[in-house]
C-alpha positions as CSV (number, residue, x, y, z in Angstrom):
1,X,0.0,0.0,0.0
2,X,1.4,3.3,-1.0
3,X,2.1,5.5,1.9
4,X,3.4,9.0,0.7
5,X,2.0,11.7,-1.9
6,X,4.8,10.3,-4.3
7,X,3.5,6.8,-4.2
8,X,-0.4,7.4,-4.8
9,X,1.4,9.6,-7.6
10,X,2.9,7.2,-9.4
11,X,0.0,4.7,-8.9
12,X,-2.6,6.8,-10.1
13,X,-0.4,7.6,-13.2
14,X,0.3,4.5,-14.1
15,X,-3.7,3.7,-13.9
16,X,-4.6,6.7,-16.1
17,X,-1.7,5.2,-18.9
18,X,-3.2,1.6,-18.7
19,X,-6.7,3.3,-18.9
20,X,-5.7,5.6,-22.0
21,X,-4.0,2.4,-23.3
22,X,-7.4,0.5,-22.9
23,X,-9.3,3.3,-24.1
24,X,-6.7,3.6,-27.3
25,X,-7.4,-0.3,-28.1
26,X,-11.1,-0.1,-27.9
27,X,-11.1,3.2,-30.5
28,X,-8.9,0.5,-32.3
29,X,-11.5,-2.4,-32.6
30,X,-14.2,0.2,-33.0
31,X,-12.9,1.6,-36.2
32,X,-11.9,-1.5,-37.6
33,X,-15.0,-3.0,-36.9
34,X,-16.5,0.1,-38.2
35,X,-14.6,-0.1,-41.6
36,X,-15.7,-3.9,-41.8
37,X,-19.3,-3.0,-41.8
38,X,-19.2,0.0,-44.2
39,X,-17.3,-2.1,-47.0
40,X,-19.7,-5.0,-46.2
41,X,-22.9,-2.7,-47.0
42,X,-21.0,-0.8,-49.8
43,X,-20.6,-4.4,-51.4
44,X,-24.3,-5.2,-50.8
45,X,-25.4,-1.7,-52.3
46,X,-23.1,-2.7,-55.7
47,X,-24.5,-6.2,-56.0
48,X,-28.2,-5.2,-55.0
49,X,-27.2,-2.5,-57.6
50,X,-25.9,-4.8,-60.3
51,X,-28.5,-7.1,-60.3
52,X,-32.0,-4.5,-60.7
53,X,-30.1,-2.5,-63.2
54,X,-30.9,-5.4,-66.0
55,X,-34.6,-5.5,-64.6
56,X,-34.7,-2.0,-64.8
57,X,-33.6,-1.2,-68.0
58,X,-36.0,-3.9,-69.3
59,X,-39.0,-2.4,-67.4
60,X,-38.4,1.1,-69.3
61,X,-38.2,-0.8,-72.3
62,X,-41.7,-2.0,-71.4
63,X,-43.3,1.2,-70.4
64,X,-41.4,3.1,-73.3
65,X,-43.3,0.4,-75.6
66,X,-47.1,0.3,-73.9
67,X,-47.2,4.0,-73.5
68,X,-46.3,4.4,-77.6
69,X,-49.0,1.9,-78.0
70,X,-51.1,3.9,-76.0
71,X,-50.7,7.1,-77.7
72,X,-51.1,5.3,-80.8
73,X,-54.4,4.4,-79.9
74,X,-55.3,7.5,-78.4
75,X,-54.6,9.4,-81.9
76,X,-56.3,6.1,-84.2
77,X,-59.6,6.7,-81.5
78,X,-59.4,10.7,-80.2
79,X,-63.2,10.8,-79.5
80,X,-63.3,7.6,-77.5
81,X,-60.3,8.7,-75.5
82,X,-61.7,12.5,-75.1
83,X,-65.7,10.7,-73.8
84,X,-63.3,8.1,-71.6
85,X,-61.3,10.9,-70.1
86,X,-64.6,13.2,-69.7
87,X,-66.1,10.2,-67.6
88,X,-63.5,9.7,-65.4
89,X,-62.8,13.6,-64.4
90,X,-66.5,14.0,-64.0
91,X,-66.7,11.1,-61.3
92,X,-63.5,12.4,-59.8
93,X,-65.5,15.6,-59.0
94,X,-68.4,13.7,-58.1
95,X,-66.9,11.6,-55.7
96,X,-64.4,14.7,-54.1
97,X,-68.2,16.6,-53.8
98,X,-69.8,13.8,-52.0
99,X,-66.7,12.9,-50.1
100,X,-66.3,16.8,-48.9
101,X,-69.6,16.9,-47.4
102,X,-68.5,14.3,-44.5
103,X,-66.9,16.0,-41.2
104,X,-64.1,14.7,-39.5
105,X,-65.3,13.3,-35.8
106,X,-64.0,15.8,-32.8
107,X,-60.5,14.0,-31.5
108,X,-61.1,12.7,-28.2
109,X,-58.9,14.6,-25.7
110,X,-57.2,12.2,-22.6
111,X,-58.7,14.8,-19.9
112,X,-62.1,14.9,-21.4
């Protein structure tokens, strides 16, 4: 047991050195760890990446060709599409007219 100033000196330095040294380790493993992870993710992100790129590519293909098709058959049929798209604004309103005349209930308040 330490019994001057100088002792409890030297004991409590050496304690704050093997601390910082533990504390230095831990920041260590932490990083490393850290770095692991982050390449880990960054190679799921490329594969994840890799692999939809094909399915996307081919689903712009397909919306590239159904919406020419579309427009195709919009101009072969331009009444049709104008009586189509008529019908479906006018039941838009309709229903955002009937649905506007509901009210909300009050909220319920915990102190009520």
């Amino acid at each position: 047991m330490p019994t001057n100033t100088e002792d409890i000196r030297a004991s409590v330095s050496k304690d704050i050195t093997a601390l910082q040294q533990e504390v230095s380790r831990l920041q260590k493993m932490i990083s490393a760890q850290g770095a692991e992870a982050y390449y880990e993710v960054r190679d799921r992100a490329g594969k994840a990446y890799d692999e939809s790129l094909p399915r996307a590519r081919n689903a712009v293909a397909q919306l590239r060709a159904e919406s020419k098709a579309a427009a195709g058959a919009a101009r072969e049929h331009a009444a049709a599409t104008t009586t189509a798209l008529a019908l479906a604004s006018a039941l838009g309103f309709l229903a955002g007219y009937l649905m506007s005349g509901y009210q909300q209930p009050e909220p319920r308040n915990w102190w009520r």
